[in-house]
C-alpha positions as CSV (number, residue, x, y, z in Angstrom):
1,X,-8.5,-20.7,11.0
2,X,-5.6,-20.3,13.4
3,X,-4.5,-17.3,15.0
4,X,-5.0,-14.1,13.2
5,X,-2.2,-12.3,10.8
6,X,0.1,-9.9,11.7
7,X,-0.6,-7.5,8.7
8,X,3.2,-6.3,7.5
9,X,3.7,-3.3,5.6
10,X,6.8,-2.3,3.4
11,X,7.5,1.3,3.3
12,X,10.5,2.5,0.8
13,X,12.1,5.7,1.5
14,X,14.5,7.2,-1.2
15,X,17.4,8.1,2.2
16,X,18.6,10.7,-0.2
17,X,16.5,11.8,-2.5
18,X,14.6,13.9,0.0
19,X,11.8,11.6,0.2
20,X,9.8,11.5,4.1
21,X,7.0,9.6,5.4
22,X,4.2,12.4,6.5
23,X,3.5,12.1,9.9
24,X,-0.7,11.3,9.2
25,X,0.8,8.1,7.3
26,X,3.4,7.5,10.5
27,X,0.1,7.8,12.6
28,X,-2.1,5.6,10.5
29,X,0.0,2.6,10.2
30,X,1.1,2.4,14.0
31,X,-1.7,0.1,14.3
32,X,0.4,-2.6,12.3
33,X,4.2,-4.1,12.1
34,X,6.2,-1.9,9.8
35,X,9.5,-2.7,7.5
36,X,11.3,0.6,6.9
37,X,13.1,0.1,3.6
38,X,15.8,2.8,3.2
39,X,17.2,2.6,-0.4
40,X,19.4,4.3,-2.3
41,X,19.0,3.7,-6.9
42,X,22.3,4.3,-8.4
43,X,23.6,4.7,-11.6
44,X,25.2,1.5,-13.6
45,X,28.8,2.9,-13.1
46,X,28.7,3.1,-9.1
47,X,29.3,-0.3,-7.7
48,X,26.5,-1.2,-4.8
49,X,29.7,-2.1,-2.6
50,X,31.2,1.1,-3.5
51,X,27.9,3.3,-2.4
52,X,27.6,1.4,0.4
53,X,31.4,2.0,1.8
54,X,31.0,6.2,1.2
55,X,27.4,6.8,2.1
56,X,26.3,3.6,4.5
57,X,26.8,5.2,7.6
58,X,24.8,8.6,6.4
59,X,22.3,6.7,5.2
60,X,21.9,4.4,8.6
61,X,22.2,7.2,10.3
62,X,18.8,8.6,8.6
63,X,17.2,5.4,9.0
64,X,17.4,5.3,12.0
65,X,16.1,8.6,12.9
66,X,12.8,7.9,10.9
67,X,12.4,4.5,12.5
68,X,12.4,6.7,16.2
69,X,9.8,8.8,14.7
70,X,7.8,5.2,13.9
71,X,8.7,4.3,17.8
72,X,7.6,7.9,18.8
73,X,4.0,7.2,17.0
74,X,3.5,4.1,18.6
75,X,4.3,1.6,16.5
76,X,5.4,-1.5,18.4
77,X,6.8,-3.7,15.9
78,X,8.8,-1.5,13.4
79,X,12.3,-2.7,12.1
80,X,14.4,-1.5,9.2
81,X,16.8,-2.5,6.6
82,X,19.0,-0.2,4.0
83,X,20.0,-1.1,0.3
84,X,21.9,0.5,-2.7
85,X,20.9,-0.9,-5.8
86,X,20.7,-0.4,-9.5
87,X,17.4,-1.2,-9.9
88,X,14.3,-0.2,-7.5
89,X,11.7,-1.6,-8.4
90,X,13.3,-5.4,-8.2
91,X,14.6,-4.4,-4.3
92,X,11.4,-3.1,-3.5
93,X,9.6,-6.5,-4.3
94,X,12.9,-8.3,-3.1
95,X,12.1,-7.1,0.4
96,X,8.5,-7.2,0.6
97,X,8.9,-11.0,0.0
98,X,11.8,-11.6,2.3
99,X,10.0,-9.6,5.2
100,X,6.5,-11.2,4.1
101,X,5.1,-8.0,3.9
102,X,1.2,-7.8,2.9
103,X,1.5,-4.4,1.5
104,X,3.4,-1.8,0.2
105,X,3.4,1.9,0.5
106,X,4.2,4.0,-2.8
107,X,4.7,7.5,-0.8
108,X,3.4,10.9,-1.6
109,X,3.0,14.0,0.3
110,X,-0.8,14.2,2.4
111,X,-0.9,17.2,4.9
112,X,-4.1,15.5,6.5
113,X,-5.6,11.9,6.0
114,X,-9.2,11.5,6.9
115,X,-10.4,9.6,3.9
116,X,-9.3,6.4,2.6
117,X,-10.4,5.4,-1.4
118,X,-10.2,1.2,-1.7
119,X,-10.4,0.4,-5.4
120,X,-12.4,-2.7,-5.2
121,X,-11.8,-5.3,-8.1
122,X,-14.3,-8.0,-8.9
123,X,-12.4,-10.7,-8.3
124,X,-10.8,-9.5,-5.0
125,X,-10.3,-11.8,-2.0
126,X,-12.6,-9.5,-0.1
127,X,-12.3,-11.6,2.9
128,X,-8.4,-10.8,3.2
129,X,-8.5,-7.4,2.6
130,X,-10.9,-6.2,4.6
131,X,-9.2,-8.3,7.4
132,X,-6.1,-5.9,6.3
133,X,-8.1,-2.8,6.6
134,X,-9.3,-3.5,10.1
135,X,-5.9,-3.9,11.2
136,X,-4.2,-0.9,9.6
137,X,-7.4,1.0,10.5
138,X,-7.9,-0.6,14.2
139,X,-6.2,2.7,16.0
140,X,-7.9,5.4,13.6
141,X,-10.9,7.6,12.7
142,X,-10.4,7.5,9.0
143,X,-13.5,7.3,7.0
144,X,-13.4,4.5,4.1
145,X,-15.1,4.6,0.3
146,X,-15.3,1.2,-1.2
147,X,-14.9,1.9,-4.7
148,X,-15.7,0.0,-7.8
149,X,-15.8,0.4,-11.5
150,X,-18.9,-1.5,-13.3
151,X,-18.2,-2.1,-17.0
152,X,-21.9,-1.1,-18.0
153,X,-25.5,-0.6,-16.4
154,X,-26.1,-4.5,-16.4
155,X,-23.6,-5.1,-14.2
156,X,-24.3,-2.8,-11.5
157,X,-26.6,-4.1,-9.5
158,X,-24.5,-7.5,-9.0
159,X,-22.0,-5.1,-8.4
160,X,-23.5,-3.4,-5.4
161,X,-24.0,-7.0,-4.3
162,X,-20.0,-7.0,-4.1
163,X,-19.6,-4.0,-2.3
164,X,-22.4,-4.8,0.2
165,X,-20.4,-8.2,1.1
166,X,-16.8,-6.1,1.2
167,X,-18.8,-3.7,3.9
168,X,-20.2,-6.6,5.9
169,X,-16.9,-8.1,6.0
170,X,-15.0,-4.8,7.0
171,X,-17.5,-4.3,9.7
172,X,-16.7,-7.8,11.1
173,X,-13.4,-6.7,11.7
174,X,-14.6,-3.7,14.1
175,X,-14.6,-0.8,11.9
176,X,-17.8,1.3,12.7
177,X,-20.2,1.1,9.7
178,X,-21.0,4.6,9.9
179,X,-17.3,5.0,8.9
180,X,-17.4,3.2,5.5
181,X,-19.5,4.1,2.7
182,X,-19.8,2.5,-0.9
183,X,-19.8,4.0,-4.6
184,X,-20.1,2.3,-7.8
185,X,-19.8,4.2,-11.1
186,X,-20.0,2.7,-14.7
187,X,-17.0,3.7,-16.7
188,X,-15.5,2.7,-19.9
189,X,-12.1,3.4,-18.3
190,X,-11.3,2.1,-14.8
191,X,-8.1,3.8,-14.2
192,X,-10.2,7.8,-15.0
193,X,-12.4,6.9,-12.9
194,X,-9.9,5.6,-9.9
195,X,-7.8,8.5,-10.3
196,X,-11.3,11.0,-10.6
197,X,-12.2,9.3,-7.4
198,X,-8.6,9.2,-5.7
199,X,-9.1,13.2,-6.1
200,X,-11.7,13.4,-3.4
201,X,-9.6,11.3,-0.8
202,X,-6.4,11.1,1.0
203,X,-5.0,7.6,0.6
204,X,-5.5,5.3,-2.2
205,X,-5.6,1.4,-1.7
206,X,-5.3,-0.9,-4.3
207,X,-4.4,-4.7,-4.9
208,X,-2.4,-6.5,-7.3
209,X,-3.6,-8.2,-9.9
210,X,-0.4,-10.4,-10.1
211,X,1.8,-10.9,-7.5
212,X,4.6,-8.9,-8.1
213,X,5.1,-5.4,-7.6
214,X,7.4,-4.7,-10.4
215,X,4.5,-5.8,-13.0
216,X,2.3,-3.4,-11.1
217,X,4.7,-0.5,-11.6
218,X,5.0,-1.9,-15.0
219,X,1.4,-2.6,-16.0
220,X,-0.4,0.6,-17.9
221,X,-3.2,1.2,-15.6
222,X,-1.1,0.5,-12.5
223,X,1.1,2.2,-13.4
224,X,-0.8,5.3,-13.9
225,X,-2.5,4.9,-10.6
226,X,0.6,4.6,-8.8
227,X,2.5,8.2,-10.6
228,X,-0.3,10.2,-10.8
229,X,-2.6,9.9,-7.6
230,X,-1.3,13.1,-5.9
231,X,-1.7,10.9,-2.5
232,X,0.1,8.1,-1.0
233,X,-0.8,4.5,-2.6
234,X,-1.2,1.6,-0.5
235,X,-0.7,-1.6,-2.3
236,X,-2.2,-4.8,-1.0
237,X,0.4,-7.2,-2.9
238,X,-1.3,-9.8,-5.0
239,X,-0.2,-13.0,-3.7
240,X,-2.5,-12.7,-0.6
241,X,-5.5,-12.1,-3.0
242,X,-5.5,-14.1,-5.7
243,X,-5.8,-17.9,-4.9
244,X,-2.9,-19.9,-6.3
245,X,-0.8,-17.1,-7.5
246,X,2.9,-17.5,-6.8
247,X,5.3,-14.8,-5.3
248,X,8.1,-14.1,-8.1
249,X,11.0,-12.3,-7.7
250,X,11.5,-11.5,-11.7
């Protein structure tokens, strides 16, 4: 199998636009290596090179400050990169692929994070993500609820059947089993019941169902997931869950 991954995470950061990562999601992810990306949308008039001359050393200068508070947390492996761009979306994904990040974390304010919602899909490579989880959970207390949507009664037994496998495979990783717990609901509409769910917890986790992360903005029920769960999103990008799917930059 070779030696094990070194789980990356992307976090964006709007410099300017007031945006911060809470310190309980600073805390959570100095388990794992970390990509600061410090960006910067403009408007189709204001040239990137333009931007970049007036507000680059501000913006660095604010970078760099947040990566120190990563250092401060603990975070070993934490580096950083800043870009000005007319469209945010296509940077984000841009640099998750260049930096061969795993995930990426959509930010939202969380003054405390002791519960963790994974939105479990049936075709997930449960075997990867849970090997994800255990590292970005390794250092933490956080309790975990595997989540998944049945489409009707029928299914939900062979649905447990998932969720007992995504448990046995998160516990290989070291996570206590006292720390993870399981719920299955049958609902006509999988992104309610996410959301309904997300309510109860602090950090949502989610993967891709293609690999690129400007379809998942894009896609309805992504999409709704990502701009409406009133707590940060954690998305396990799709190319490291679905078997032959190929990273895109479009």
């Amino acid at each position: 199998m070779g030696a094990p991954r070194d789980y990356r995470v992307l976090v964006p950061v709007d410099i300017f636009g007031g945006e911060s990562v809470p310190q309980t999601v600073v805390e959570v992810l100095a388990s794992v290596p970390v990509v600061l990306l410090g960006y910067r949308e403009l408007p189709d008039q204001v040239g990137t090179d333009q931007a970049r001359d007036q507000y680059g050393s501000r913006a660095r200068v604010e970078l760099d400050e947040l990566h120190t508070v990563f250092e401060d947390a603990g975070c070993l492996d934490v580096s950083s990169r800043l870009a000005f761009t007319h469209d945010r979306l296509e940077t984000i994904e841009r640099a998750a692929v260049e930096s061969d990040c795993d995930a990426i974390l959509l930010l939202n304010p969380v003054p405390v994070l002791e519960r963790v919602l994974v939105a479990v899909r049936g075709d997930v490579n449960l075997e990867y993500i849970a090997r994800f989880l255990g590292a970005v959970l390794a250092d933490t207390a956080l309790a975990v609820t595997l989540f998944h949507v049945a489409p009707d009664e029928d299914e939900r037994s062979r649905r447990t059947e998932l969720l007992d496998a995504a448990v046995d495979e998160l516990v290989a990783t070291g996570v206590a089993r006292d720390r993870i717990d399981t719920s299955i609901v049958v609902d006509g509409s999988p992104t309610r019941a996410i959301l309904e769910a997300a309510a109860d917890h602090d950090m949502l986790v989610v993967g891709e169902s293609r690999p690129s992360i400007r379809r998942y903005i894009f896609r309805d029920r992504a999409k709704t997931l990502a701009r409406e769960a009133v707590d940060p999103v954690l998305v396990v990008r799709g190319e490291y869950l679905e078997d032959g799917g190929d990273a895109t930059d479009s």
